[in-house]
N, C-alpha and C positions, 0 to 999 in steps of 0.2 A: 419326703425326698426334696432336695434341694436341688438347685442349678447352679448357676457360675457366680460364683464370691470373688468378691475385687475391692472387698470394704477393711481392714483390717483397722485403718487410723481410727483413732475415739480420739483426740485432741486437738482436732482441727486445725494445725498447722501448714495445712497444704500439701500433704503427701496421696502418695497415692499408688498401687501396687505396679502398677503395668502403664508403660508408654502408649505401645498400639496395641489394640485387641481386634481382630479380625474374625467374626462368625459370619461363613458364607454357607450356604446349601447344609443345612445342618435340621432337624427336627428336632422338638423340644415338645412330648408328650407326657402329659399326668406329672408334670414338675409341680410340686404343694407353691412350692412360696421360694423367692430370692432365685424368680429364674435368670433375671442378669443383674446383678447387683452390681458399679461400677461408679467407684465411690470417690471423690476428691473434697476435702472438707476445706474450710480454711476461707479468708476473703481476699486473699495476697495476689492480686494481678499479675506479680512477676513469674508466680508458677501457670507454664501457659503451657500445662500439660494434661492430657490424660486423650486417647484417640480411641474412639468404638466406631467399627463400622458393623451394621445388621444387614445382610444383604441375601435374599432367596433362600428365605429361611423360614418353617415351616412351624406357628406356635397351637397346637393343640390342647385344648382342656388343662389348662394351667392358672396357677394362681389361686387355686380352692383357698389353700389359707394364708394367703399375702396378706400380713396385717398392713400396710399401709394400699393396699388394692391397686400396687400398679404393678404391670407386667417387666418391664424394662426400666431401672431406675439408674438414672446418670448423674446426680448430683453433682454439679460443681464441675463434671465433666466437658471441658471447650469444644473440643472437635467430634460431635455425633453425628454418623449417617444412619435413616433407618428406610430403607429400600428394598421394594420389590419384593416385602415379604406376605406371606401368610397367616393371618391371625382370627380363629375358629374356635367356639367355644371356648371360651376362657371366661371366666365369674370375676372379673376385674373392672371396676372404674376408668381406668386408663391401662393403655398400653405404653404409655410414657409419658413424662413432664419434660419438655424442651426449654433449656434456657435459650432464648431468642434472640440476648443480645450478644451471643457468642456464635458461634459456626455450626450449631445444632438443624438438622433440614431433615425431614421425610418425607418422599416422595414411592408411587405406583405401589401401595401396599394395599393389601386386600383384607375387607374387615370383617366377619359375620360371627355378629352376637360377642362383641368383647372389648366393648367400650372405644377409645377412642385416643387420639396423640394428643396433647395440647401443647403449645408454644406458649408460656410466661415472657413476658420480656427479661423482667429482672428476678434474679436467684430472689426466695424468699431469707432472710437472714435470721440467724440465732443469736438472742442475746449472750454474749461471750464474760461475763461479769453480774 
């Protein structure tokens, strides 16, 4: 069972499906893998898009077969809030990878037993050639 897909680009041009995405007060139980997928490819600074906010939102036992082992994936994604959520049993590495030197923050969330947020500073890049 999957969750929320927002990855559709394979050719990294900087696109991306959805302006703002808003998850507030929502649970998200026994999700396998691709519980928020929210996807911007590309290295073009001029696309200064893609808005996720996470906010009182409840992640239970999720992630069993997340091949890349994180809960929350934003790539490329500028503007993330991840707030005041709930994160419980979940078999993940991370509950996200923050790009730091964009508007990525999370703050008052609650952790047990499901790894952990980190802040990168800089996107890790793919060789395009």
């Amino acid at each position: 069972m999957n969750g929320i897909e927002l990855s559709a680009e394979t050719d990294d041009k900087g696109d991306y499906n959805a302006e703002f995405v808003n998850i507030s007060g929502c649970s998200f139980e026994n999700i396998q893998s691709n519980v928020i997928n929210f996807y911007r490819g590309g290295y073009d600074e001029s696309t200064i898009g893609g808005n996720l906010s996470v906010q009182g939102s409840q992640f239970s036992n999720c992630g069993n077969r997340e091949k890349s082992k994180i809960l929350i994936k934003t790539r490329g994604i500028i503007n993330v809030d991840i707030k005041g959520n709930t994160f419980k049993d979940n078999p993940v590495k991370l509950i996200a990878l923050l790009w730091g030197e964009k508007n990525n923050h999370h703050s008052q969330n609650t952790t047990l037993n499901s790894g952990q947020i980190r802040v990168d500073q800089y996107l890790k890049q793919k060789l395009m050639y």
